[in-house]
C-alpha positions in Angstrom: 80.1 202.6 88.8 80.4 199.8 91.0 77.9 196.9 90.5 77.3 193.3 91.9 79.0 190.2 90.1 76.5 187.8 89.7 78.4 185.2 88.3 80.8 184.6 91.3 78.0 183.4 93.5 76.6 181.9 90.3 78.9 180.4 89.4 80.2 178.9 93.8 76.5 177.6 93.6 76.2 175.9 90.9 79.5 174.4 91.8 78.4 173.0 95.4 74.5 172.0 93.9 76.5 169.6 91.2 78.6 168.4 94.0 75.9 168.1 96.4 73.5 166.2 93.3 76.4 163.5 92.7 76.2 163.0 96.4 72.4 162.5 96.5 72.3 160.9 93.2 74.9 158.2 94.7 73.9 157.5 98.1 70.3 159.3 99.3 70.0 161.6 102.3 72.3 159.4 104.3 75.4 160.1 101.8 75.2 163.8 102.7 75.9 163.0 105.7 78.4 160.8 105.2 80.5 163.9 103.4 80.3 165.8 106.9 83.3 165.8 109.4 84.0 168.0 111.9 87.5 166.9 112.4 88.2 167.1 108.4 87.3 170.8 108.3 89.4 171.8 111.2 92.5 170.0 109.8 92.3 172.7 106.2 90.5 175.4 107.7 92.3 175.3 110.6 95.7 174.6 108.7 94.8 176.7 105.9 94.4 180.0 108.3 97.7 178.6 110.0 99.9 178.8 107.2 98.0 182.3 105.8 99.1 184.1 109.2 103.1 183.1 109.2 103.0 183.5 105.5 101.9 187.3 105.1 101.9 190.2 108.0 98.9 191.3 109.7 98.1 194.3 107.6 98.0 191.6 104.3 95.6 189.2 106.3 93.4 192.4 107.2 93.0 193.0 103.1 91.5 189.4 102.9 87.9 189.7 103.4 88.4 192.7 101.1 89.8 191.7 98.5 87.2 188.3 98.4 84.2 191.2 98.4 86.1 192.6 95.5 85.2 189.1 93.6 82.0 189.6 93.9 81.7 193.3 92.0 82.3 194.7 88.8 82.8 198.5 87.5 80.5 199.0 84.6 82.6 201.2 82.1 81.5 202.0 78.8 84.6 202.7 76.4 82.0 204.3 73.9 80.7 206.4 76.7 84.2 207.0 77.5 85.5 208.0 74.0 82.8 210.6 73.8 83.4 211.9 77.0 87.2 212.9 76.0 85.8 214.5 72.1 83.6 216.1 74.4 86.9 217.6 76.0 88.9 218.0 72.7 86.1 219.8 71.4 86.1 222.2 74.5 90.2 222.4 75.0 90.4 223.6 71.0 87.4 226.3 71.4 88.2 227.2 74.7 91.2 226.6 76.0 92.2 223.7 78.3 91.2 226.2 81.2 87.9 225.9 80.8 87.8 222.2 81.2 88.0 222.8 85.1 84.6 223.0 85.2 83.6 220.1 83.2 85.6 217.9 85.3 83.2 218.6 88.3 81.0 216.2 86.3 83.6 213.3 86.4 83.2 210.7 88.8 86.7 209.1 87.4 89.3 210.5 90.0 92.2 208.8 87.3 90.8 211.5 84.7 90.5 214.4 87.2 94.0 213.3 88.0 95.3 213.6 84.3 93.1 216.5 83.3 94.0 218.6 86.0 98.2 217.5 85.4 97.2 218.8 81.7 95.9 222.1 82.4 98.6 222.9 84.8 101.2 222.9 81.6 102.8 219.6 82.2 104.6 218.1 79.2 102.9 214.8 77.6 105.4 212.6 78.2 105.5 213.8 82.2 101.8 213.4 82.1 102.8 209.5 80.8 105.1 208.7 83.6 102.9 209.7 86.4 100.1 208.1 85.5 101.8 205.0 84.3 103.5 204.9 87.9 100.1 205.2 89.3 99.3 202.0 87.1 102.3 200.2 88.4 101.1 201.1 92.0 97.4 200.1 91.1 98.7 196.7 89.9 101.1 196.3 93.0 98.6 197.0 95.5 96.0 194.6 93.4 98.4 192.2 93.7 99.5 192.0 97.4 95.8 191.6 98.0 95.1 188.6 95.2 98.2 186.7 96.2 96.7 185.8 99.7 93.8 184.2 97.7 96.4 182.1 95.6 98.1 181.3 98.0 95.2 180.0 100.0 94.2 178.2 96.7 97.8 176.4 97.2 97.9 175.9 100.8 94.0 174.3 101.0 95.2 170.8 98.7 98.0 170.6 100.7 96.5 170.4 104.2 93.9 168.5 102.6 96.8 165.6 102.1 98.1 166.4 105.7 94.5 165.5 106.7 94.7 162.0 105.2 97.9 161.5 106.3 97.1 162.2 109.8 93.6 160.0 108.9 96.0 156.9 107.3 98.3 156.8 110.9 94.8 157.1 113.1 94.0 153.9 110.9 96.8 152.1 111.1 97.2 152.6 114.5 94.2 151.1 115.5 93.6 148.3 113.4 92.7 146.1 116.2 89.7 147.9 116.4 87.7 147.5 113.6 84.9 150.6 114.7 87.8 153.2 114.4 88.4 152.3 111.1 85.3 154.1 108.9 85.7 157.4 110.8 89.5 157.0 110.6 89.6 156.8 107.1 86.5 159.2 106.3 88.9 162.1 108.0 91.8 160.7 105.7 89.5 161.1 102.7 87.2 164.0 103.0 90.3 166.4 104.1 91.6 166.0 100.1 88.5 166.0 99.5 87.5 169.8 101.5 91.4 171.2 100.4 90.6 170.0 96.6 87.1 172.1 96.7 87.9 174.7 98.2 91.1 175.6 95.9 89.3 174.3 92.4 86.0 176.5 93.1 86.7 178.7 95.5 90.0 180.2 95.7 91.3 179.5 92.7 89.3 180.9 89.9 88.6 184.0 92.5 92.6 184.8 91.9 92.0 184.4 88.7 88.9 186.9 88.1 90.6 189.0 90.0 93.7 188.7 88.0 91.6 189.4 84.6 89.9 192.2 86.3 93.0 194.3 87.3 94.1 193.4 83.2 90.7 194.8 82.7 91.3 198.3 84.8 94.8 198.5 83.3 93.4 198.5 79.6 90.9 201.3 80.3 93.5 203.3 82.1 96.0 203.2 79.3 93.4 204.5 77.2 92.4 207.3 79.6 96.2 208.2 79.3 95.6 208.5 75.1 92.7 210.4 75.8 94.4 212.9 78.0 97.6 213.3 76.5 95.2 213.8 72.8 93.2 216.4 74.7 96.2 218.5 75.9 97.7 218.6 72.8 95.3 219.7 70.9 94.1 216.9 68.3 90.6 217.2 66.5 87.7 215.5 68.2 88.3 212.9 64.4 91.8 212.2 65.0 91.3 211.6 68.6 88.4 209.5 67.8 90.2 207.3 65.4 92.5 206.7 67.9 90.9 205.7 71.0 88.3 204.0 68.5 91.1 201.1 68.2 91.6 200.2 71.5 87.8 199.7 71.2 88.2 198.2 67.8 91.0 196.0 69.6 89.3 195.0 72.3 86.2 193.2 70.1 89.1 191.9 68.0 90.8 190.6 71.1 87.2 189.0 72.6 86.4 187.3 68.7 90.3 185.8 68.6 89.4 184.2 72.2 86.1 182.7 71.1 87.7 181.4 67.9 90.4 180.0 69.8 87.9 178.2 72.4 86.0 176.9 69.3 88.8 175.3 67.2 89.4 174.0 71.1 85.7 172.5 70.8 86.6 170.8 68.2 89.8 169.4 68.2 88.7 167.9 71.3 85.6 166.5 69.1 88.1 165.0 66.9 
């Protein structure tokens, strides 16, 4: 089920108010608007949108807005609720038969488990069952990434045409040093284009890639276990063995989430020391 991500926005804001604060904290209301400059955002927007369109073809540019949209949800999935759901099966396929699963499956929203469940009752081998949906995987991951690229590469391109911007700033300067007025908004475009680039990658672009990134790792993980659960189901284990075994990708999972927050904590305090 597909539910808003909080902490993206959250997380953009808080970003911009802290920004915006050492602004107002340095200078008043003037120094706000001391940070604005028309000519600054065309240079990176402007540049930035530039070097997107020779870089990728039209079809990739289209998947932009999409895939930023994407940063801003989350799929709630339950690997509890998700365990039971395949005893639930087991349980049926060993009284019943794996026929009479076709009718369960009219209650699964998951089109990767119709997909697999439906491979299993048609007689197909485990291991042919593996491949296919492991390719699917491989395609998932592909398409994931021809849409996350465009965002890292916009987290690369916005620095760099924030340096353009106070190059092209640094020669308007220099170029009129006989006239001493051209000189502040001259060197405000030189500085707040690094300054525009450098925000935009480092809050923006940047950590989007990488949510997006830990979310496909995320979708990966749950399909590899959707693939144990199927290939269990067709072959007939007990709802105890099959629990046991899908248990430790759940059991590996909270191991893998308490060896990152140890590893953040002797972080903490190394950095203390």
């Amino acid at each position: 089920m597909r539910k808003r991500d909080i902490l993206t926005p959250i997380g953009i804001t808080v970003g911009f108010i802290m920004i915006m604060a050492a602004i107002l904290s340095s200078g008043g209301k003037d120094g706000v608007v001391t940070f604005i400059d028309i000519a600054s955002i065309f240079i990176v927007i402007g540049g930035l949108i530039g070097s997107l369109l020779i870089n990728f073809k039209f079809e990739q540019i289209k998947l932009f807005s999409i895939v930023m949209r994407e940063a801003f949800r989350k799929y709630d999935r339950s690997l509890p609720e998700l365990i039971e759901l395949f005893i639930r099966l087991a349980d049926i396929a060993r009284r019943d038969g794996l026929l009479a699963l076709e009718n369960e499956l009219e209650s699964v929203e998951d089109p990767f488990i119709k997909k697999g469940m439906m491979l299993a009752i048609d007689g197909l081998e485990p291991d042919a069952i593996t491949d296919i949906m492991n390719a699917e995987i491989i395609a998932m991951e592909e398409r994931h990434y021809k849409g996350r690229v465009i965002i890292e590469k916009a987290g690369e391109y916005a620095p760099a045409w924030g340096m353009i911007g106070t190059l092209i700033g640094l020669v308007l300067m220099l170029s009129s040093l006989d006239d001493p007025s051209s000189l502040g908004p001259n060197m405000a475009v030189a500085l707040l284009t690094t300054l525009y680039g450098t925000v935009l990658a480092n809050l923006v672009f940047l950590p989007m890639a990488s949510k997006l990134e830990n979310k496909t790792a995320e979708e990966v993980f749950i399909k590899q276990i959707i693939i144990e659960g199927i290939t269990g189901v067709q072959s007939g284990q007990s709802r105890y063995i099959l629990e046991e075994k899908l248990g430790a990708f759940l059991y590996g999972e909270k191991a893998r989430d308490s060896e990152k927050s140890t590893m953040l904590e002797d972080e903490e305090h190394v950095h203390e020391a």
